[in-house]
C-alpha positions as CSV (number, residue, x, y, z in Angstrom):
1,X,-146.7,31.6,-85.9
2,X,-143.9,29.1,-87.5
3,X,-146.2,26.7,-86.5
4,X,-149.3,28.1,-88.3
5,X,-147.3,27.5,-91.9
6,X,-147.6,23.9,-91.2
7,X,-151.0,23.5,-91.8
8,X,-151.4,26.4,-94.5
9,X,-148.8,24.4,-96.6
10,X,-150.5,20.5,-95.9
11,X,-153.8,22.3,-96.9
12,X,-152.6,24.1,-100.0
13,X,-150.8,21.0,-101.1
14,X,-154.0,18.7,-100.6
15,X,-155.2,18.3,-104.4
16,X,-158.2,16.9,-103.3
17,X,-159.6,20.1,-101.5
18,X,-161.1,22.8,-103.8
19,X,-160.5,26.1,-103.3
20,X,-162.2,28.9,-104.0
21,X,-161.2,30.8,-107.4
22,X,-160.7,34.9,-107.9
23,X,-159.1,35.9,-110.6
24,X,-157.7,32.8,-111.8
25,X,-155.9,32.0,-108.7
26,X,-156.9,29.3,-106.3
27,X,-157.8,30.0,-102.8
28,X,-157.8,27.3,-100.2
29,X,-156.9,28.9,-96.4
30,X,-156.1,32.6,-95.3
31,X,-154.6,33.5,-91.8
32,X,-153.8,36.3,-89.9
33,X,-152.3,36.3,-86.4
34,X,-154.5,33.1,-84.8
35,X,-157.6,33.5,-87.3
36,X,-157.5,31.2,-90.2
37,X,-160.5,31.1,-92.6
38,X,-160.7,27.8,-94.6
39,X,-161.8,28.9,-98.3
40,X,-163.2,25.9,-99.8
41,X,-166.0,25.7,-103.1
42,X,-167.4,22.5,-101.7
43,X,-168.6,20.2,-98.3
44,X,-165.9,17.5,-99.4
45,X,-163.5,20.4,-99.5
46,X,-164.5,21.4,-96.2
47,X,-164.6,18.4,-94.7
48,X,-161.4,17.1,-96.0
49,X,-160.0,20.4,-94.5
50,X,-161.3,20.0,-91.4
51,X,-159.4,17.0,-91.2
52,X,-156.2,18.7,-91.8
53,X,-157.4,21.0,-89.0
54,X,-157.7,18.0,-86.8
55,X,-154.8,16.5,-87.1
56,X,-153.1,20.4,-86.6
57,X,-154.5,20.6,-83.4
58,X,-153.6,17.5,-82.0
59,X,-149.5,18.0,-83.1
60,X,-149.7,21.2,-82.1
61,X,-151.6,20.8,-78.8
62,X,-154.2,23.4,-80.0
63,X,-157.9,23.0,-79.8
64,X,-159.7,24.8,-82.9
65,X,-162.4,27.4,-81.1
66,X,-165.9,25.7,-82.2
67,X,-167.9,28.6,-80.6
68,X,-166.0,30.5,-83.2
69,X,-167.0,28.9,-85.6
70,X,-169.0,30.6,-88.9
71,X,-170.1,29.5,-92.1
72,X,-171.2,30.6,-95.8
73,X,-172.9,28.8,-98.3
């Protein structure tokens, strides 16, 4: 879990992802437990996230779940 707060905090840092607003606050990533939904308002948001994700994965030795994987426009 310690190691989940790395990526949360790389990817809310990142001024060049977009995240979603409600109510005037600024949403970029949400995780619970090993679930972590990537709330971004556009594809160079996601894509620059996705990155982030990458480069997670390999320092942690993780592999992200692509069969897992769901998206909203």
């Amino acid at each position: 879990m310690l190691t989940a707060e790395a990526l949360t905090r790389v990817i809310n840092e990142d001024d060049n992802i977009n995240g979603i607003k409600i109510n005037g606050a600024e949403l970029k990533i949400s995780q619970f437990a090993d679930d972590t939904q990537l709330l971004v308002a556009d594809n160079a948001s996601l894509g620059r996230s996705l990155k982030w994700v990458e480069r997670y994965a390999a320092a942690s030795c993780g592999k992200p779940n692509d069969q897992k994987f769901e998206g909203l426009r």
